[in-house]
C-alpha positions as CSV (number, residue, x, y, z in Angstrom):
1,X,0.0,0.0,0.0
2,X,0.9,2.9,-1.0
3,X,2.0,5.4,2.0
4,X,-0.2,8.7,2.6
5,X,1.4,12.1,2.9
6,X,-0.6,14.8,4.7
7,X,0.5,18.3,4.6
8,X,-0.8,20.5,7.6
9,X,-0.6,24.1,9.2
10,X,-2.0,24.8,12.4
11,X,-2.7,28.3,14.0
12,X,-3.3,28.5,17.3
13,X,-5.4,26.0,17.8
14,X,-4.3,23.7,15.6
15,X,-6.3,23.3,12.5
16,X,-5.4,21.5,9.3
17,X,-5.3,24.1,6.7
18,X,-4.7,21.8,3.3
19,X,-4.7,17.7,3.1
20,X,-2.0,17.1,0.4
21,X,-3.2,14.2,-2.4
22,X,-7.0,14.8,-2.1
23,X,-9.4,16.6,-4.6
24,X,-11.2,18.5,-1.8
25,X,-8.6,19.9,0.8
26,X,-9.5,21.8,3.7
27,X,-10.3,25.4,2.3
28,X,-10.7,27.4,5.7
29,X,-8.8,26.5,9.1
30,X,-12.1,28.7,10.8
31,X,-13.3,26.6,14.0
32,X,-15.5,23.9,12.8
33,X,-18.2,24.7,15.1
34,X,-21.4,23.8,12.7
35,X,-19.4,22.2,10.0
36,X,-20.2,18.4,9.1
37,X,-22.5,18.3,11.8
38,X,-23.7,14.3,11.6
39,X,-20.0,13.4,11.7
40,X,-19.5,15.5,14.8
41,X,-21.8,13.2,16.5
42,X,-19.9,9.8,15.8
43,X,-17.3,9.0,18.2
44,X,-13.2,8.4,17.4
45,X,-13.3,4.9,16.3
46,X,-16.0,5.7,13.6
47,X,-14.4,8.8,12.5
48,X,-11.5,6.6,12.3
49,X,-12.7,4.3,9.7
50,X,-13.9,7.3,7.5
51,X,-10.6,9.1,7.4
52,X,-9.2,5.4,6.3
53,X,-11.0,5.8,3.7
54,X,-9.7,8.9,2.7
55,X,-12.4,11.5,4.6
56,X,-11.0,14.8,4.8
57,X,-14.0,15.7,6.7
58,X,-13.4,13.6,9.4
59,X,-9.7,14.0,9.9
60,X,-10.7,18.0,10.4
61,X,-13.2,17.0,12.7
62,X,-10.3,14.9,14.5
63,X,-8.1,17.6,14.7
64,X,-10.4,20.4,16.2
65,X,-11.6,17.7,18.5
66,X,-7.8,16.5,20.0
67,X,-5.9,19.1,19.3
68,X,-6.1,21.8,21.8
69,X,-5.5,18.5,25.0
70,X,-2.2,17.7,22.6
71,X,-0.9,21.0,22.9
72,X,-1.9,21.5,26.4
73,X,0.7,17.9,26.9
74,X,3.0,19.2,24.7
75,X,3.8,22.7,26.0
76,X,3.9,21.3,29.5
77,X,6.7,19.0,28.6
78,X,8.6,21.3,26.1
79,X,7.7,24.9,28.0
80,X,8.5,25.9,23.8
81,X,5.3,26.9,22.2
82,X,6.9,26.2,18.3
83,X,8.1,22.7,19.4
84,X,4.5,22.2,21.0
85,X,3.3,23.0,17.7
86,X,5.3,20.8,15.7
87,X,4.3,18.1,18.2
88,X,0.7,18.3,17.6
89,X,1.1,18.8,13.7
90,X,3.4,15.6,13.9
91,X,0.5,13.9,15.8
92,X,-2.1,14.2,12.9
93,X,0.7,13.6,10.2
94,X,1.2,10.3,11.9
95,X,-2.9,10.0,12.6
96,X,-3.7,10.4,9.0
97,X,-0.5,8.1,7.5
98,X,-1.2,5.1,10.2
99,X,-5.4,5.1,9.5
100,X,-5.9,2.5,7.5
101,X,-3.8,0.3,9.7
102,X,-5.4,2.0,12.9
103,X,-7.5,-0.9,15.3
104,X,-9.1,0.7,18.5
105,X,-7.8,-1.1,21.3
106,X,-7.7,-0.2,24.9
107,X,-7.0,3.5,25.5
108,X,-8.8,4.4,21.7
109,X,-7.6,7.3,20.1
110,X,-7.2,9.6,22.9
111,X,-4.5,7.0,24.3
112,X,-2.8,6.5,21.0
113,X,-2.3,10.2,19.9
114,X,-0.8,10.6,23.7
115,X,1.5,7.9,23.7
116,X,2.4,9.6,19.9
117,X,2.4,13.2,21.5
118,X,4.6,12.0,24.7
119,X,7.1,10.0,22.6
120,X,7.8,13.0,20.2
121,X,8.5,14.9,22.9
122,X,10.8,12.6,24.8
123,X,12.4,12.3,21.4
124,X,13.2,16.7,21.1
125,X,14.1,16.5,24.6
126,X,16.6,14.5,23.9
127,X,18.3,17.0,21.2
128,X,21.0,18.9,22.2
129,X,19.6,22.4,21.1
130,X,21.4,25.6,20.8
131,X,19.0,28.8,21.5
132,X,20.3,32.3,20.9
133,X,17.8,35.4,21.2
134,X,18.1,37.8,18.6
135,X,16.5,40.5,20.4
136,X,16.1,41.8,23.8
137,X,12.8,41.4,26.0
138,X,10.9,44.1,26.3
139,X,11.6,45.7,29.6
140,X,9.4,45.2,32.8
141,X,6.3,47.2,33.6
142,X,7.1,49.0,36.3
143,X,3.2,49.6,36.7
144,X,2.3,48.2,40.4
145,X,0.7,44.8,40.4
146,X,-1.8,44.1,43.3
147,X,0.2,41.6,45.2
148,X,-2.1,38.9,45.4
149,X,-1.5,39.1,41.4
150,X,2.9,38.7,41.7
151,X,2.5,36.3,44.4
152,X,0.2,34.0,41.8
153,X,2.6,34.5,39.0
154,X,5.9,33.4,41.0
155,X,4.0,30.1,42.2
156,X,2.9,29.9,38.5
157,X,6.4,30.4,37.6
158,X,7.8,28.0,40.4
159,X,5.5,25.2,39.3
160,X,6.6,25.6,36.0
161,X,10.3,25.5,36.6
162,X,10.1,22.6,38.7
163,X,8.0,20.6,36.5
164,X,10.5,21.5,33.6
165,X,13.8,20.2,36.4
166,X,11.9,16.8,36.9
167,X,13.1,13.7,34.6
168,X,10.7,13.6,31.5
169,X,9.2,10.3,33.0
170,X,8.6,12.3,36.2
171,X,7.0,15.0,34.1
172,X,4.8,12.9,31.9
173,X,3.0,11.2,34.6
174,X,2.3,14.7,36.7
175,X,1.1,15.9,33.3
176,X,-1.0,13.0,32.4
177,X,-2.2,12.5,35.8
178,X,-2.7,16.0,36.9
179,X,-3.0,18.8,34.7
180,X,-5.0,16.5,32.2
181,X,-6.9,14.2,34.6
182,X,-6.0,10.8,33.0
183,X,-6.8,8.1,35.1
184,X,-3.5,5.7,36.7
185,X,-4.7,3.3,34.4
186,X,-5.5,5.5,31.3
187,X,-1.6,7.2,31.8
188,X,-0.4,3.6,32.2
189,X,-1.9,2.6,28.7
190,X,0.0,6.1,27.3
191,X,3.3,5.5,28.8
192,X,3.2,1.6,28.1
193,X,3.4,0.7,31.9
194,X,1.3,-1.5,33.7
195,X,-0.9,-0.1,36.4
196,X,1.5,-0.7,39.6
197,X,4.6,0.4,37.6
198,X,2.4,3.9,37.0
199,X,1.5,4.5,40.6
200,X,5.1,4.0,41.3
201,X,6.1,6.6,39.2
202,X,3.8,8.7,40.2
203,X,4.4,8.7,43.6
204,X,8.2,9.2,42.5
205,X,7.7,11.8,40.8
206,X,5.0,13.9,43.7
207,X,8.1,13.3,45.9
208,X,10.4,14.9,43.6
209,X,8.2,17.5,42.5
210,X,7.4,18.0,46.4
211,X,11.4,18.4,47.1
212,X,11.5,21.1,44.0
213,X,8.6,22.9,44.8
214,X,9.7,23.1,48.9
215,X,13.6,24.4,47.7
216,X,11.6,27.2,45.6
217,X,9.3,28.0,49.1
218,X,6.2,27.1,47.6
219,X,3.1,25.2,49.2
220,X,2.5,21.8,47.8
221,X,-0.1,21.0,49.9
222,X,-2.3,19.4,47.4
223,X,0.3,17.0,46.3
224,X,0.6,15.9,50.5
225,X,-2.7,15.2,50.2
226,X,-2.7,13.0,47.1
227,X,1.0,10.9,48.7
């Protein structure tokens, strides 16, 4: 068989602009919202079997409806929003291409395009990458913040910075887990663990994530909670 390519560009939230090899491509990368509106109703595994088949339709419909939780994953394990772009565009490239040969099996399609989203990202984490800034920020407002305001941005930022110093195993399962909701066993199935390896890890990585966050002097108490 021959091998699909798919040709995508997502703004902002990630729609497919043009499907490359297809007499109908996507003309508008608008929200969806009232487009196709009897495949909107059919769940992943149907919408599946139609963009197997070649839909364009329902690969758009795919893409507005996974998107946006892809981006969400890959941002907070990349903290680069360009890479976390690439990610999600690499996601549907790989959706579309693997289709035809595409089975739903435990986790469905939300498990699949994490385990695809989480991988690629363990994969640019692993480059050695060179950054250099061409220009300088723009300096600081010096306008006065109310201080409940600074004090939520430096936990913000604290959280943030920790997550980014824990191992990428660490940080997938605290993703998965707790900025997504993903159940232990769903985040299992997405990091190819079984379920007592996952709760391991998880409580691994509250511990480390607890040290971090302590060092920085920020409350954790909702992770004690959860230990």
């Amino acid at each position: 068989m021959q091998r699909r390519q798919v040709s995508l560009t997502f703004y902002g939230d990630a729609r497919s602009e043009a499907v490359a090899g297809h007499d109908s491509p996507l003309d508008s990368v608008e929200p969806l919202t009232g487009a196709f509106p009897g495949r909107q109703l059919l769940d992943d595994a149907a919408l599946m079997r139609e963009v197997a088949n070649g839909s364009v339709e329902a690969f758009a419909i795919l893409v507005d409806r996974h998107s946006p939780a892809l981006y969400r994953v890959a941002m907070r394990m990349l903290a680069d929003a360009a890479e976390a772009e690439d990610v999600t565009q690499d996601c549907f490239t790989r959706l579309w291409q693997n289709a035809p040969r595409w089975t739903p099996s435990g986790a469905g399609l939300v498990g699949w395009l994490h385990r695809v989203a989480m991988n690629l990202c363990f994969d640019r984490k692993r480059r050695f990458r060179v950054v250099t800034v061409e220009t300088l920020p723009d300096p600081a407002d010096d306008a006065p913040l109310a201080d409940r305001r600074i004090e939520a941005e430096q936990a913000s930022q604290a959280v943030g910075d920790a997550l980014a110093d824990l191992p990428e195993r660490y940080r997938a399962a605290l993703v998965l887990c707790y900025y997504e909701g993903f159940s232990n066993a769903l985040a299992a199935q997405v990091l190819d663990l079984n379920i007592k390896a996952m709760e391991s890890l998880l409580f691994r990585a509250r511990r480390q994530m607890r040290g971090l966050l302590e060092a920085r002097d920020v409350s954790c108490a909702d992770l004690e909670a959860q230990a």
